[in-house]
C-alpha positions as CSV (number, residue, x, y, z in Angstrom):
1,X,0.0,0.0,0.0
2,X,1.4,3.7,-0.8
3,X,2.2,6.1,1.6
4,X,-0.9,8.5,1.5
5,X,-0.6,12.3,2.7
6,X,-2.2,12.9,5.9
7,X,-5.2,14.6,5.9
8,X,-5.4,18.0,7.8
9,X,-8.2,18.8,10.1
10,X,-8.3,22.5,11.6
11,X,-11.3,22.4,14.3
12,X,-13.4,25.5,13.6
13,X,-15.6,25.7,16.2
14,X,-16.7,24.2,19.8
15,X,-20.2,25.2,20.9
16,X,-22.3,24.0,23.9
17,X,-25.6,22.9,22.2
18,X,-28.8,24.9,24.5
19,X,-30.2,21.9,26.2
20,X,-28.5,21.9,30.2
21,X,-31.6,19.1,31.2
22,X,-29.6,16.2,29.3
23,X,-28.3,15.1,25.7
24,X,-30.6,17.3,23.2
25,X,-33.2,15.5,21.6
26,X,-32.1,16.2,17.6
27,X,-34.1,14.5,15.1
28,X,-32.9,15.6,11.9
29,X,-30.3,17.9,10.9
30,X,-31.1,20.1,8.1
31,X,-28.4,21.7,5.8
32,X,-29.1,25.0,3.8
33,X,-26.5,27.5,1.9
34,X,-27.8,30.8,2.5
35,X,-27.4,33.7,0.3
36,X,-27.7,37.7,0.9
37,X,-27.2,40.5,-1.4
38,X,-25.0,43.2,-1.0
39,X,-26.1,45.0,2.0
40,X,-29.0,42.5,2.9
41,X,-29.8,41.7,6.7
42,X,-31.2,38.7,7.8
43,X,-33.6,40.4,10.2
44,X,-34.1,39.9,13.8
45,X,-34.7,36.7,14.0
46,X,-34.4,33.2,16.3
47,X,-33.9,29.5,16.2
48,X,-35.3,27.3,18.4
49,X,-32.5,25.1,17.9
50,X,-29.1,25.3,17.9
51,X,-27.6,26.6,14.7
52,X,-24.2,26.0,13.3
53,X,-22.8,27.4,10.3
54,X,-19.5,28.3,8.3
55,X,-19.5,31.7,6.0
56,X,-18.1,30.7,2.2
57,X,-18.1,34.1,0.8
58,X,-18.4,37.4,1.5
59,X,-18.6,39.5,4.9
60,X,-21.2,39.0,7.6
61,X,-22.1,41.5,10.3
62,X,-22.9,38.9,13.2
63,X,-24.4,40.0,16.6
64,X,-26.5,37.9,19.4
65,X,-28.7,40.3,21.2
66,X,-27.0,41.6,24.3
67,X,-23.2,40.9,22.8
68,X,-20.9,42.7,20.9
69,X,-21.3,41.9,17.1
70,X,-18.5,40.3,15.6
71,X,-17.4,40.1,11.9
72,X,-17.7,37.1,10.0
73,X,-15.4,36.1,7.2
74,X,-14.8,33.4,4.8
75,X,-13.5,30.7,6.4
76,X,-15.3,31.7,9.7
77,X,-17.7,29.3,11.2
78,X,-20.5,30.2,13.8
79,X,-22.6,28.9,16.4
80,X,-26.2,30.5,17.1
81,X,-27.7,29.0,20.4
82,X,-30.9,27.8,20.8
83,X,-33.9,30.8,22.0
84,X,-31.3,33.5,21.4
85,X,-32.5,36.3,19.7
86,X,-30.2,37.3,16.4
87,X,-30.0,41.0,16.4
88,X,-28.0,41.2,13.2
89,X,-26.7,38.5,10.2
90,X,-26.4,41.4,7.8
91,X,-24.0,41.4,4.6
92,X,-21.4,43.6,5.5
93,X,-20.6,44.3,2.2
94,X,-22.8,47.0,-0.1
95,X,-20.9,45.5,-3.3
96,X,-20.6,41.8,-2.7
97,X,-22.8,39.3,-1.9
98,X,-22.3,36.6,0.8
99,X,-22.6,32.8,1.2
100,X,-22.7,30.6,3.9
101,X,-23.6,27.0,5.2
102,X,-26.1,26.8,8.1
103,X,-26.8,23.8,9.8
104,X,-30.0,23.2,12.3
105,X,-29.8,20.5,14.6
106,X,-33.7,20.0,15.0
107,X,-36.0,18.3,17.4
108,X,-38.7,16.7,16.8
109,X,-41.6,19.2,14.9
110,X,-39.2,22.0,15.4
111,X,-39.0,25.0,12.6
112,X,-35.9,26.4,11.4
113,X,-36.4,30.1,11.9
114,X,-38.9,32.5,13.8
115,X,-38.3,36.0,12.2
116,X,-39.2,38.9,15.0
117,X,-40.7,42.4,13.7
């Protein structure tokens, strides 16, 4: 057998998932790339699940209610607990567009998204 190269692993992210009363009861895990035009906010909005994600292009303005926003870039992955409110997942960018890969780790019957007006 060849010698093959190793393959690199970088860990992105750690994130405690929102359940504290045991192991979360996930059902499903649904995948979706997500895209926003130049200068497009996500809205206020909330999961009732845990949402991970990893941006693939672009800029995102990224802020949890009640926290300093943070910057997203390419590259950067993310972690969006459970019941938090998300005060901003804006395109930071009035020129580009922006892509990323969210991932919701959902319960039985659970919806991906609430939006808040």
């Amino acid at each position: 057998m060849a010698d093959r190269a190793p393959i690199n692993r970088v860990n992105l992210l750690g994130a405690a998932l929102a359940s504290v009363a045991g192991p979360p009861s996930v059902e499903r895990v649904e995948v979706a790339r997500v895209e926003l035009a130049p200068g497009q906010p996500a809205g206020r909005h909330f999961h009732p699940c845990d949402v991970v994600g990893y941006v693939v292009s672009g800029s995102i303005h990224f802020e949890i209610a009640g926290e300093p926003g943070t910057m997203l870039a390419a590259g950067d992955a993310f972690h969006e607990p459970a019941g938090r409110e998300i005060a901003h997942f804006d395109n930071a960018s009035s020129e580009q567009p922006a892509t990323f890969i969210a991932c919701y780790l959902l319960a039985p019957g659970e919806q991906r998204l609430i939006e808040m007006l």
